[in-house]
C-alpha positions as CSV (number, residue, x, y, z in Angstrom):
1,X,-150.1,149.5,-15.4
2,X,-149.2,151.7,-18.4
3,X,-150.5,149.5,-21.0
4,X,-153.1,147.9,-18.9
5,X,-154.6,151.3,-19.5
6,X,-153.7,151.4,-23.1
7,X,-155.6,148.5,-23.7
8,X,-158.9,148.2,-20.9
9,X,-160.7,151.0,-23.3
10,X,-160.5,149.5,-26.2
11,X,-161.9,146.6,-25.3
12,X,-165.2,148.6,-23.8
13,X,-165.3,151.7,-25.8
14,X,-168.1,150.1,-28.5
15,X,-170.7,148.6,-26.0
16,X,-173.7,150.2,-25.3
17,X,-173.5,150.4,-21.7
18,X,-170.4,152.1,-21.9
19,X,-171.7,154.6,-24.4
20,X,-175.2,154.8,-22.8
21,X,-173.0,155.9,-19.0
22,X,-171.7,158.9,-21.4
23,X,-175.0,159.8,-22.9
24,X,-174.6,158.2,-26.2
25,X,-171.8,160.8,-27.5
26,X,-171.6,161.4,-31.7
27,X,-169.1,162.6,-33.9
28,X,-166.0,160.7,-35.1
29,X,-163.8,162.7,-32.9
30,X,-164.8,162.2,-29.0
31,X,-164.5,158.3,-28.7
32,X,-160.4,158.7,-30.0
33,X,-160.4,162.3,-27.6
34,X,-161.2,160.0,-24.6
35,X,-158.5,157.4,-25.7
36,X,-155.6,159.3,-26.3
37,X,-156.6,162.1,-23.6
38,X,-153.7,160.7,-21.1
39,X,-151.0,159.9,-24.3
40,X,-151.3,163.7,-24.6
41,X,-150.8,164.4,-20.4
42,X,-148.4,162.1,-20.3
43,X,-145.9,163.8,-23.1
44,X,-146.4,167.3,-21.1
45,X,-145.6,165.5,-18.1
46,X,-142.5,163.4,-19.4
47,X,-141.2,166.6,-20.2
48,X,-141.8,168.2,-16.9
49,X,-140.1,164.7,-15.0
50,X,-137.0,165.9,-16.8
51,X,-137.2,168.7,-14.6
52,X,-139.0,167.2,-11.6
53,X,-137.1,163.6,-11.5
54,X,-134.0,164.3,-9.9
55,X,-135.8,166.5,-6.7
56,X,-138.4,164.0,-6.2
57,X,-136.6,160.8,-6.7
58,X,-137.3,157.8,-8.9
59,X,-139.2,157.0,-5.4
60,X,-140.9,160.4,-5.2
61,X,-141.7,160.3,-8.8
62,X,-143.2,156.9,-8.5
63,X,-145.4,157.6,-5.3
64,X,-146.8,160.7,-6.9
65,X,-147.7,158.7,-10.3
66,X,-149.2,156.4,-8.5
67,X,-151.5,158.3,-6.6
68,X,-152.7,160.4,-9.5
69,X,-153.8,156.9,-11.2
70,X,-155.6,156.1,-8.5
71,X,-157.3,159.0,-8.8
72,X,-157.8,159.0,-11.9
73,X,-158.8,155.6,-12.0
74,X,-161.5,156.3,-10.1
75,X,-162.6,158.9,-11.7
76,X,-163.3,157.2,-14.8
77,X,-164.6,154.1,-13.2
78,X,-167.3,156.7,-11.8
79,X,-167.9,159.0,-14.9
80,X,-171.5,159.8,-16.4
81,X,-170.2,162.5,-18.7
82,X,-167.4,162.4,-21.4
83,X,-166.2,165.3,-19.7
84,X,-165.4,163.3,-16.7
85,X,-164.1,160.7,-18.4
86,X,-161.3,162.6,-20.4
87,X,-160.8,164.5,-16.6
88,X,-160.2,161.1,-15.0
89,X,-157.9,159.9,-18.6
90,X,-155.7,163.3,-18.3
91,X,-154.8,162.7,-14.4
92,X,-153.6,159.3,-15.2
93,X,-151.6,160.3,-17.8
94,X,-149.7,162.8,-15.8
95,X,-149.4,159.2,-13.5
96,X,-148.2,157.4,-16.1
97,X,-146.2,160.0,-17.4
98,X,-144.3,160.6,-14.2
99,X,-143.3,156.7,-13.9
100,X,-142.2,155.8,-17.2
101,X,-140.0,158.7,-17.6
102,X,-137.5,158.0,-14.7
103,X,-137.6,154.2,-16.0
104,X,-134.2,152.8,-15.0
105,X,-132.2,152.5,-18.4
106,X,-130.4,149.2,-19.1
107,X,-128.5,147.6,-21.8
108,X,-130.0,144.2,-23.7
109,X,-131.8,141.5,-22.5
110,X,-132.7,143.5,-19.6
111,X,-134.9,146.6,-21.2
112,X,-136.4,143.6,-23.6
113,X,-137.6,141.6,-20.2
114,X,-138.9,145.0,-18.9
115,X,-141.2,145.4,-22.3
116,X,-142.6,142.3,-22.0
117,X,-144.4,142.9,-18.6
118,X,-144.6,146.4,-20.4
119,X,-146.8,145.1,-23.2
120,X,-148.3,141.8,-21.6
121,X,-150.8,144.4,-19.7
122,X,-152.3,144.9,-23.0
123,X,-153.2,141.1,-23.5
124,X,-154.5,141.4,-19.7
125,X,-156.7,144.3,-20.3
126,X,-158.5,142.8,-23.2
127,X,-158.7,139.7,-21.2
128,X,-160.5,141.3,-18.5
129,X,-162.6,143.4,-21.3
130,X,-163.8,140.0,-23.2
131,X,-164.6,138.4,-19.3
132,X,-166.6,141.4,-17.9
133,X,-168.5,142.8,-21.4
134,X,-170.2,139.1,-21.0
135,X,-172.4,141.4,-18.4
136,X,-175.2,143.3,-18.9
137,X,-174.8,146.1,-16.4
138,X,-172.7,149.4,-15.6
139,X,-170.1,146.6,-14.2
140,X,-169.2,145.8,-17.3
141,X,-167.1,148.3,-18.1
142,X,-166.4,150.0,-14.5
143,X,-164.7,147.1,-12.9
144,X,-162.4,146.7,-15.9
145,X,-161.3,150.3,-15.9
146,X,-161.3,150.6,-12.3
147,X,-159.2,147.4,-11.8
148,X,-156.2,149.9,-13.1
149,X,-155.9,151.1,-9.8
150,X,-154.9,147.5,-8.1
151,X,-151.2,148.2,-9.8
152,X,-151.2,151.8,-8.3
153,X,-151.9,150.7,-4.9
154,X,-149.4,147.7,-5.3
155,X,-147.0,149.9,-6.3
156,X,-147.5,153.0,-3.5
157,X,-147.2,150.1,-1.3
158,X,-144.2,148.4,-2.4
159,X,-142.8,152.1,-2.7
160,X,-143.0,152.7,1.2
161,X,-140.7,149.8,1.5
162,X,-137.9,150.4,-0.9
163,X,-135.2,153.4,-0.8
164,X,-134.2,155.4,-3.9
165,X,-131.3,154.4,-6.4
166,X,-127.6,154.9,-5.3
167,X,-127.7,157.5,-8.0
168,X,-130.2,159.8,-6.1
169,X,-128.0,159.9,-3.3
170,X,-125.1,160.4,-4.2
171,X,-126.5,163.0,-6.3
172,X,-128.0,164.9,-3.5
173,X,-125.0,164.7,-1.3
174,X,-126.1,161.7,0.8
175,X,-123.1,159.7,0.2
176,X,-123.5,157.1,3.1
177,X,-126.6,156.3,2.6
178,X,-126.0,155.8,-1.2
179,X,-123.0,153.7,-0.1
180,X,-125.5,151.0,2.0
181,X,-127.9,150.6,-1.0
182,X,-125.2,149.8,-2.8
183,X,-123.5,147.7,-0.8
184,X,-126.8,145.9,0.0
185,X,-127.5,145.9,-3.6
186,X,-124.5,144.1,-4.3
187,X,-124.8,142.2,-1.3
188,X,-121.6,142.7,-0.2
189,X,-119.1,145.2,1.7
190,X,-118.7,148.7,0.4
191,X,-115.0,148.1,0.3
192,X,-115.2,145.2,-2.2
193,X,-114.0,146.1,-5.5
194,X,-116.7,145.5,-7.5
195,X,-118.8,147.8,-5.3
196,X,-116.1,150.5,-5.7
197,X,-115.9,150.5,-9.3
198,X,-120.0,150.4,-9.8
199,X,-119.7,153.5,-7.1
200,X,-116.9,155.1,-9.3
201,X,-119.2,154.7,-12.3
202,X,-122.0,156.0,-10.9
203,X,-119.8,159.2,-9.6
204,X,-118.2,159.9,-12.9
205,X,-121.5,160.2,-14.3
206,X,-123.4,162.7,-11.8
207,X,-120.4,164.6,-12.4
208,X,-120.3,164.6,-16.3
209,X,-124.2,165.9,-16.2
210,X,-123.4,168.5,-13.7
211,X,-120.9,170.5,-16.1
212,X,-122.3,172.7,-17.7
213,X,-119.9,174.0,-20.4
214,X,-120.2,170.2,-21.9
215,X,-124.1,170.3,-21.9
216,X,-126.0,170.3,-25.3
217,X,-126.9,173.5,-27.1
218,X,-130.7,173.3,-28.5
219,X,-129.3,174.3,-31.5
220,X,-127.3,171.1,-31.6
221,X,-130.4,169.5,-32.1
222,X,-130.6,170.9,-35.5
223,X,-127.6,171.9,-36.3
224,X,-125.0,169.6,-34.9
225,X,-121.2,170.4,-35.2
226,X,-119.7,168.5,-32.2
227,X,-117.1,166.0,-33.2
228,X,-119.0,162.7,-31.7
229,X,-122.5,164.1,-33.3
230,X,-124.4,164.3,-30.4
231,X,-127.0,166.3,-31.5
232,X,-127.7,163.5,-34.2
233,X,-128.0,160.5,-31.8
234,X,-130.4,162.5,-29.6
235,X,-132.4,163.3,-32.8
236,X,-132.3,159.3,-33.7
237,X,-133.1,158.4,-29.8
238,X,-136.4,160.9,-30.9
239,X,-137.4,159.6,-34.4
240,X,-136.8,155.7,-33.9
241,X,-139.9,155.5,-31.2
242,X,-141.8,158.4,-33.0
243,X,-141.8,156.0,-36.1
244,X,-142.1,153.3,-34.1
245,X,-145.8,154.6,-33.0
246,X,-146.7,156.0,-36.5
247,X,-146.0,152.1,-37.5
248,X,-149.4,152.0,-36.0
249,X,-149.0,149.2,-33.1
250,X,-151.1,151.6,-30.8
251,X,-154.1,152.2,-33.2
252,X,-154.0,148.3,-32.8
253,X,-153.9,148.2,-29.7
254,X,-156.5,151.0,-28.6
255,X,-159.2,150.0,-31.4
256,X,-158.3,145.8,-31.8
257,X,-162.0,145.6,-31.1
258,X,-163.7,147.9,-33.7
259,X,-160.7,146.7,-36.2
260,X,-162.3,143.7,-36.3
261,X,-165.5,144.5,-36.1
262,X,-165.4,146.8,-39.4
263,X,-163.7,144.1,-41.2
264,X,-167.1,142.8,-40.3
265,X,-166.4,140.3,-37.5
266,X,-169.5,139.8,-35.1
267,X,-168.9,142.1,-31.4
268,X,-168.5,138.8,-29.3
269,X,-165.6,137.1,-32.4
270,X,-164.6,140.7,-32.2
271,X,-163.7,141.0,-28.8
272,X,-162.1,136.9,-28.1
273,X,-160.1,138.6,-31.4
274,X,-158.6,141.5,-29.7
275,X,-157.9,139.4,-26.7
276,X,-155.9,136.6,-28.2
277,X,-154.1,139.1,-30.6
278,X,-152.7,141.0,-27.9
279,X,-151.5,138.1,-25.9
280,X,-149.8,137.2,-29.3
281,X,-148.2,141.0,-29.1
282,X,-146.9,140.1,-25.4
283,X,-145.9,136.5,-26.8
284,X,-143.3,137.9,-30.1
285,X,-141.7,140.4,-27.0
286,X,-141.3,137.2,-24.3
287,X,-138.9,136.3,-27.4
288,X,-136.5,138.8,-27.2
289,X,-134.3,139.2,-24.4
290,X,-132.8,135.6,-25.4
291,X,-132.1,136.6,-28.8
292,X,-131.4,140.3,-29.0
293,X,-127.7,139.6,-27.8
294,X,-127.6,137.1,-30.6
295,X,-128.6,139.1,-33.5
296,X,-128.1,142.6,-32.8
297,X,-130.2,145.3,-32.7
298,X,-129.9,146.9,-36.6
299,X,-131.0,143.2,-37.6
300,X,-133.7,142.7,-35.5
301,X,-135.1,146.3,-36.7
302,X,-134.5,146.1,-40.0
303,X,-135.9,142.3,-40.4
304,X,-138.9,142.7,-38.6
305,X,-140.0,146.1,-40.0
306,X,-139.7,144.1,-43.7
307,X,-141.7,141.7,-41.8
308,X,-144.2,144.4,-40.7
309,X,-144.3,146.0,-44.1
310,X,-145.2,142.8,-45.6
311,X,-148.0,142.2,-43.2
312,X,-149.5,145.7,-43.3
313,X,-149.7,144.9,-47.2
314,X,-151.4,141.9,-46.8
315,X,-154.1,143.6,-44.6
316,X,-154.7,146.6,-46.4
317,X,-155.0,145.0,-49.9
318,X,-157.7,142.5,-47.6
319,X,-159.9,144.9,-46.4
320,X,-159.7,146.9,-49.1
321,X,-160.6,144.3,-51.7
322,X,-164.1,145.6,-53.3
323,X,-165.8,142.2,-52.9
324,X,-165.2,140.9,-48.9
325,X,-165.4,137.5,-48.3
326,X,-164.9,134.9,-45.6
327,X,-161.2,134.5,-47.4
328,X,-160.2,137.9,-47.3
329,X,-161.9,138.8,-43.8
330,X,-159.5,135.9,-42.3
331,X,-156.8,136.6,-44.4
332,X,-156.7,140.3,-42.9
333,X,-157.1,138.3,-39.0
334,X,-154.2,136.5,-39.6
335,X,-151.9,139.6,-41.2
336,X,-152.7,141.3,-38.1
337,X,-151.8,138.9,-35.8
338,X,-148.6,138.3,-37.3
339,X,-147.7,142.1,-37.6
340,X,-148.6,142.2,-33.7
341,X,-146.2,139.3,-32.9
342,X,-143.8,140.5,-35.1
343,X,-143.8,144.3,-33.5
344,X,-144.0,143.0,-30.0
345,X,-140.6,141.4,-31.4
346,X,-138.5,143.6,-33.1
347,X,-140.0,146.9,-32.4
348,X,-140.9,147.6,-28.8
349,X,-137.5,146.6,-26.7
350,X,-135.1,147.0,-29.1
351,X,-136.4,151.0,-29.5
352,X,-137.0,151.7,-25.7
353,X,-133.3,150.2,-25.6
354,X,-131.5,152.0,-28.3
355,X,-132.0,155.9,-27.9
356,X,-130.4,155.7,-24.7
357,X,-127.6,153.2,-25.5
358,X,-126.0,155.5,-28.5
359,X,-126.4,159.2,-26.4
360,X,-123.2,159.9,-24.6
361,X,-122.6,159.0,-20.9
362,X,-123.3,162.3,-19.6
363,X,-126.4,162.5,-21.9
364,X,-127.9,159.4,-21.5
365,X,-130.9,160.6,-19.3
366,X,-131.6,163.4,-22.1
367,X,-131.8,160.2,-24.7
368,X,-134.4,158.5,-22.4
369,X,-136.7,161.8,-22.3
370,X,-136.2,162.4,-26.2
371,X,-137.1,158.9,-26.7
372,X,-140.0,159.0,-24.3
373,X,-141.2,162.3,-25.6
374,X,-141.6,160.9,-29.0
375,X,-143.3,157.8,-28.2
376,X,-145.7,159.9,-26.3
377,X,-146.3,162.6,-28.3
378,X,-146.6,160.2,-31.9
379,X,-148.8,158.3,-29.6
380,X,-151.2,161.1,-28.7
381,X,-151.3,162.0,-32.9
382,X,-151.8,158.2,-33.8
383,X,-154.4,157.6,-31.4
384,X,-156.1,160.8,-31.9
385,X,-155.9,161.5,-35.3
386,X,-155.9,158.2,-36.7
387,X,-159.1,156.4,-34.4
388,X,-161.1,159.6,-36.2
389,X,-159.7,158.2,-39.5
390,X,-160.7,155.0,-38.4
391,X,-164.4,156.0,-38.2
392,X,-164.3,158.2,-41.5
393,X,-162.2,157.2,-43.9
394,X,-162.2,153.2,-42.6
395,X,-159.7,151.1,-44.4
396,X,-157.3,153.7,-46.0
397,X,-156.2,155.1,-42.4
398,X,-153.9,152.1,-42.3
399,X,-151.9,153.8,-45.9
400,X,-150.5,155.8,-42.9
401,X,-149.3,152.9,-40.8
402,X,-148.1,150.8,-44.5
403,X,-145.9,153.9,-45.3
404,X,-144.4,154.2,-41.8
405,X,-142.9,150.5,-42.0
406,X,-141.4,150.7,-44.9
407,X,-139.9,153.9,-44.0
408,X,-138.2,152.1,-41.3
409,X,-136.3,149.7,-42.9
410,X,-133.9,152.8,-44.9
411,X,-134.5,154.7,-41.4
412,X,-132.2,152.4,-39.8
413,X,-130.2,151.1,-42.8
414,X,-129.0,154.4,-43.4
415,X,-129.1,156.0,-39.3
416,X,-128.6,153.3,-36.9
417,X,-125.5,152.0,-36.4
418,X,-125.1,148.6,-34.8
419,X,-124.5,148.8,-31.1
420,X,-124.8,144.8,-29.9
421,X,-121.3,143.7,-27.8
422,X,-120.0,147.4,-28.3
423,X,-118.6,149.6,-25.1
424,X,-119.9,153.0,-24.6
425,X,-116.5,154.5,-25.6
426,X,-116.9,152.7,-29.1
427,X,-120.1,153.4,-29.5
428,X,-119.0,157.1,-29.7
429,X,-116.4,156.2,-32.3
430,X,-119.4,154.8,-34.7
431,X,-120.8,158.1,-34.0
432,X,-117.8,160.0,-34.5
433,X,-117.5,163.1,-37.4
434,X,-116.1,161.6,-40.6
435,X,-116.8,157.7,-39.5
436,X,-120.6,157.5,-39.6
437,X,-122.2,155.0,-42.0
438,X,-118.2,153.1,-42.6
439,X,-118.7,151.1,-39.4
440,X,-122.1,149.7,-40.1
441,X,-122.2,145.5,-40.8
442,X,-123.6,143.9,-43.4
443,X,-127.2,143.4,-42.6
């Protein structure tokens, strides 16, 4: 759902009866305002879940995502005003917000298999955006973006039939009811061992992010004296998803068609472009969860955002070159579609998975929100600011996205430790005052 919508306006936003519904609207800034109008609700409201998520529930936070998609869903299937529009784009981000901020945090192949349904909505949306544009009436583009509200209804639905996590019980002082999720979970007896230990696990942890007196200072976050560095693995939990949007993987994804169509691709090659490219996206992260175990996360980053450097190179030097030809024009095609493979590879699981995998125990749920917070907010800046560079300065807004890849590679030579095979408890020895940097491996 969350990148279904990502993706269903960029594959509508340039045809003229989508335009014509909102009156035709001029200036370089409203087209990107309508796209990344719900990246900007859903940082405020990934902050607020922090707040919210453990009264409501992963349940109760679900539910009430869901139903502000669906209404604002419909509220943008229905709009004849940009006003309306940006109203309808807002209320689902608060949605979207609410849902992907109490994502369940795992470790490995699991997060990676998680991304790829994450991202494989994209390749959908564009899908449904090259099948529907074929039309020539107000259908066109309404079904498309109202379809988003088929997953919110699934999902309310599904809801009704689940419980919450053991967590959320045991949290709020429901122990016997967290014990039969568990146990059911588990599919076997509450008394079995390996029921008792995930229960003693789960109750450690409620109890380490209930003390107070060990809780992180804000001023840790900028000045960070604790022995384990704590305030410097919530910082890197922050920066390696707010680089990972500046890389520019969501400018692709919320513009693929007018990419292509200013390299000067015709609006029907254009839009069978944007489709295929983001299945290619979903394709390089169906990849990972069988070989992110294998090579470890620092390799996989640091690889793949050489890779992406490269490729971001190759494209910009393309459709930059002062005489364009059929050579260059496909030359900068095939870049791109590598870069996308490549990104949905290296740089979409492994980033979602890492923040929360070095903060400590009792702070893992503030690594998820830093990490969520960044990718939001860098989202909101990327999409917004960089689709009105798109339109005005053309070919050298993507400078921007060349100088964010290679800034990654040294970002996580010099920063990320690697964290593949390790316990939590050495993890926090990697991280530990006076060790940093001597434990890294050879990359």
């Amino acid at each position: 759902m969350v990148s279904y919508d990502a993706g269903v306006l960029g594959g509508v936003q340039e045809t003229r009866q989508f335009r014509g519904a909102l009156g035709n609207p001029t200036g370089p800034y409203i087209i990107p305002m309508i796209a990344s109008a719900y990246t900007l609700a859903a940082t405020v409201c990934s902050l607020a879940t922090s707040v919210l998520g453990m009264p409501l529930g992963r349940r109760g936070c679900i539910l009430l995502g869901d139903i502000l998609v669906v209404i604002g869903g419909c509220l943008q299937a229905s709009s004849w005003s940009v006003a309306q529009i940006i109203t309808g784009r807002v209320i689902c981000g608060f949605g979207i917000g609410a849902e992907m901020s109490i994502t369940t945090i795992e470790r490995g192949p699991e997060i990676a298999i998680q991304c790829f349904f994450l991202v494989a909505g994209c390749a959908l949306a564009y899908w449904v955006d090259f099948g529907f544009t074929r039309l020539e009436s107000q259908l066109s583009w309404r079904f498309p973006v109202a379809f988003q509200t088929a997953f919110a209804v699934t999902s309310a639905l599904l809801m009704f039939l689940l419980p919450d996590t053991p967590r959320w019980y045991y949290a709020r002082g429901r122990y016997e009811e967290g014990d039969d999720i568990l146990a059911r979970l588990h599919d076997l007896p509450i008394s079995d061992r390996a029921v008792q230990d995930m229960r003693q696990s789960i109750m450690t942890a409620i109890q380490f992010e209930s003390e107070e007196s060990k809780g992180l200072a804000i001023s840790d976050l900028f000045w960070d004296r604790s022995k384990l560095r704590v305030g410097r693995r919530i910082r890197i939990a922050f920066l390696i998803l707010s680089i990972q949007q500046m890389m520019g993987i969501n400018l692709s994804v919320y513009y693929s068609t007018s990419i292509f169509g200013q390299i000067g691709l015709s609006p029907f090659v254009s839009q069978l472009l944007a489709a295929i490219m983001n299945t290619t996206f979903a394709l390089g992260a169906l990849l990972l969860p069988s070989t992110i175990e294998r090579f470890g996360r620092r390799k996989v980053l640091i690889w793949s955002a050489t890779g992406l450097t490269v490729c971001m190179t190759i494209f910009v030097a393309m459709i930059g070159a002062p005489k364009p030809s059929l050579a260059t024009q496909w030359t900068a095609v095939a870049s791109l579609f590598v870069y996308n493979f490549l990104f949905g590879y290296g740089w979409i699981g492994v980033c979602w998975l890492y923040g929360p995998e070095i903060a400590p125990l009792r702070l893992r749920h503030v690594g998820g929100a830093a990490g969520a917070f960044g990718e939001w907010l860098f989202c909101f800046i990327t999409v917004f600011a960089g689709g009105i560079g798109l339109r005005t300065e053309g070919w050298k807004m993507w400078f921007w996205c060349l100088l964010s890849c290679a800034l990654a590679v040294p970002f996580v030579y010099f920063l990320c430790p690697e964290t593949t095979g390790k316990t939590l408890e050495e993890i926090d020895i990697l991280f530990e005052r006076g060790n940093i940097g001597s434990s890294y491996p050879s990359t």
